[in-house]
Structure formats: structure tokens, C-alpha cells
N, C-alpha and C positions, 0 to 999 in steps of 0.2 A: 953268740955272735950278735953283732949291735948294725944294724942297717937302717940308714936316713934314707928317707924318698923310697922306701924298698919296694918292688914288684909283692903284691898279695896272692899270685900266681900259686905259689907254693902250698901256701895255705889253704891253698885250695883243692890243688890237688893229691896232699899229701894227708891221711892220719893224724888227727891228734885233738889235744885241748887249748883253744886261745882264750887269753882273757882282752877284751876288746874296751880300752880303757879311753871312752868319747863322754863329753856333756851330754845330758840329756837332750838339750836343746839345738844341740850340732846334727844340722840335715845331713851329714856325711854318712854318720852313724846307718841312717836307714838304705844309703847306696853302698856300705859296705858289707854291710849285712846280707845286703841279696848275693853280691857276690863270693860272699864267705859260704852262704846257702848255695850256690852253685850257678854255673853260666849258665845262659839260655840253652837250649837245644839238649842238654845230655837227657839221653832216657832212662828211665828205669833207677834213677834218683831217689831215695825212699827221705822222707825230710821229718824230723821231729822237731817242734816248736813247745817251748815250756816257758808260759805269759803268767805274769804275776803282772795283777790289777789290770791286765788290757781281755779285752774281750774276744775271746778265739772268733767269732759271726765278725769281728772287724779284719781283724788277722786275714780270714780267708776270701774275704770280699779284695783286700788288696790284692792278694793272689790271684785272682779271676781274672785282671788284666795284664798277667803274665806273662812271658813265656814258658818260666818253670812249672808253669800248669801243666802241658803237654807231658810229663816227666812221671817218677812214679807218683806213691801214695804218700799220706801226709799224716800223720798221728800229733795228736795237738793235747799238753797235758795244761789246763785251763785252772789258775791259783788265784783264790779271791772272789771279791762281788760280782767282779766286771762277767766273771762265769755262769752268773745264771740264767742269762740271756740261750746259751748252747745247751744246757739240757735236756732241752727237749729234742734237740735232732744231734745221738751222740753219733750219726755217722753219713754218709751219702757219697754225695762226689762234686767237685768242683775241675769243669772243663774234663778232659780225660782221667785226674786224678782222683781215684779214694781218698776219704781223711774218716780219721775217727777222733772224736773228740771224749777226754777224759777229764773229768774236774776236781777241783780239791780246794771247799768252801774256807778251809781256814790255814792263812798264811804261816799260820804256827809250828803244822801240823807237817815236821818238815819227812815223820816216817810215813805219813800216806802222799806225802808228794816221793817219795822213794817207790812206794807201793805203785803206782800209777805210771811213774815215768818207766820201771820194769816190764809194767804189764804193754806199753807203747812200745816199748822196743821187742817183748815177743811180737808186737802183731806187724813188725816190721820186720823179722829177721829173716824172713826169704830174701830180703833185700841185700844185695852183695854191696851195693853204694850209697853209704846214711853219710848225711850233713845234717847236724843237732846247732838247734839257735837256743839260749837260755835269756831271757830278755825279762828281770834281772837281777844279777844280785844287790844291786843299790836296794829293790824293795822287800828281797829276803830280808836284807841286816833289818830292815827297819821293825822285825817279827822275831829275828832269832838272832843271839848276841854273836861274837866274832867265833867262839870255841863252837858252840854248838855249829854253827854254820859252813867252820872248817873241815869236821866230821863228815858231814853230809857230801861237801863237795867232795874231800875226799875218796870217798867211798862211791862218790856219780862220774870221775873221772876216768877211776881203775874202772869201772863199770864201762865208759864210755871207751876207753881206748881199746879193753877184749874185745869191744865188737868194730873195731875200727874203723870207728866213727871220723870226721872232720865236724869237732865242736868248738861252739863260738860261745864264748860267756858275756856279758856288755855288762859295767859296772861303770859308776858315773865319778870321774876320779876328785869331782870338787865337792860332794858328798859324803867324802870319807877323810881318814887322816892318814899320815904318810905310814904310819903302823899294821893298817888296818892294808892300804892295796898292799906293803912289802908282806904280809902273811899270806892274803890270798894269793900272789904273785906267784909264790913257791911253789904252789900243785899247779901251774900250768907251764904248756913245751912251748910257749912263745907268747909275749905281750906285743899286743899292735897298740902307739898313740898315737893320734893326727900330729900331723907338723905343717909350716907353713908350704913347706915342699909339696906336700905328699901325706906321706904315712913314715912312722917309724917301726921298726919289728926287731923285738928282742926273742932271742932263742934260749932256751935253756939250756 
């Protein structure tokens, strides 16, 4: 199914894996994103965030002025430099919520970012309601070629869907070539691209 201007309602509240195909430099991006993470007010939310080159201590500083704070816990798998700012405090609380922060110094290293995002969702999985943000693959490719990187997803999707997750991937579609999103395309149940409407959403 192909839908212009579409409601992201769905997305939201349903199961599954999006690939969320915005510019890096489109403020849209970070107002969809919350809402793909979920509405204000629901409780008991469990949210895992997987940041390649951004700083999990910036990550959760935005969240402080929340309202998704109120909600459950946070598990944050932290890929690259920008990570070693958070090793030193891998866990506490921000506003009501727990976070534990996890890191994985080299972008390469796509089995111990497997390793890690595993060990984030046992320490979530009392949680009956996970919304997963994967923020990005634009900077995975630029570490690991398109095969290697298909594997991984593949293998983080099926992972993500048993625990039936609502996960958001963000990929920057003028970054790549039309080869490269129609492969990654394939392993996810819906693409979201901005339009001048709205939003567009494709269903698998």
C-alpha cells in the first residue's frame, strides 16, 4: 500500500520495522522521530536508541525536557567517538526514567554492536511496550559495505520484530544511490519519505 499525506498513527501504534528515509538536515526528521518513539503520556514505554557518531549524554539531555521522560526505561547502544563522553555513568535515571547506557568504540565492529544491542533488549524485556530508534544507517554504510551491512540488519529486524518492537531506522536518502535504499528497502514493513503534503508511507 502506497499513501500520500498518510496519518503515522499507525506506525505508531502497531509492530514492526520502518526505514525512515529524511535529509539529514530536514528538522522534520527529529519531530518524527519522537513521534515514532511514541506519544506523550503512555507509561511503561521501554525505548532503545542505537547512535552512531552522536553522543548518548546529548541524546538524553534532549529527553530531560520531555514528556516521554515520565514513561518507562531507556537503554542507549552508543557507536563511535561521540561515546566516550558516557562511560563513565553506564546507567542512572533521567526525570522518572532508568537508561543504561552501552557503547561500541568502533563503527566496524558491526558483531559487537549486535552484542550490545542484545544485551539492551534483555535488560528491557520485562517491558511489554519497546519503540527502537536506529539513528543511522547513513553512518553505518560509511564503516561497513552494503552486503555486510544487509546481514546485520537483517538479522536486527527478525531480532526486532520477536520482540515486537515498533522500530524506526533513519537513513539519508541523498547519501546513497537508488541501488543501495531499493536493497535496504526490502527488509523493512513500511517506508516513510517526507512530501510537500505531509509524509508518504509505503507498506510492504
Amino acid at each position: 500500500m502506497d499513501s500520500s499525506n498518510a496519518d503515522l498513527a499507525p506506525l505508531v501504534a502497531e509492530p514492526g520495522n520502518t526505514l525512515f528515509l529524511t535529509p539529514s538536515l530536514d528538522e522534520r526528521r527529529h519531530e518524527v522521530c519522537s513521534r515514532l518513539v511514541g506519544p506523550p503520556g503512555e507509561q511503561q514505554r521501554a525505548t532503545l536508541a542505537v547512535l552512531l557518531g552522536k553522543s548518548p549524554d546529548q541524546w538524553l539531555n534532549q529527553w530531560r525536557a520531555k514528556p516521554q521522560a515520565r514513561s518507562g526505561p531507556i537503554a542507549i547502544v552508543g557507536v563511535g567517538e561521540a561515546t566516550r563522553s558516557a562511560t563513565a555513568q553506564p546507567g542512572g535515571a533521567v526525570g522518572q526514567r532508568q537508561y543504561r547506557i552501552e557503547t561500541v568504540s568502533d563503527p566496524r565492529d558491526l558483531t559487537g554492536i549486535g552484542i550490545k544491542i542484545n544485551d539492551a533488549l534483555s535488560w528491557l524485556s520485562t517491558e511489554s511496550d519497546l519503540a527502537v530508534c536506529f539513528d543511522s544507517l547513513t553512518v553505518l554504510l560509511q564503516y561497513s559495505d552494503l552486503q555486510r551491512t544487509f546481514r546485520f540488519l537483517h538479522v536486527l529486524t527478525g531480532r526486532l520484530t520477536a520482540a515486537d518492537a515498533r522500530a524506526h531506522f533513519h537513513l539519508d536518502p541523498d547519501a546513497h544511490d537508488d541501488q543501495t535504499i531499493a536493497t535496504l528497502t526490502s527488509l523493512f514493513d513500511s517506508v516513510v519519505e517526507p512530501t510537500d503534503e505531509g509524509w508518504r508511507v509505503r507498506n510492504r
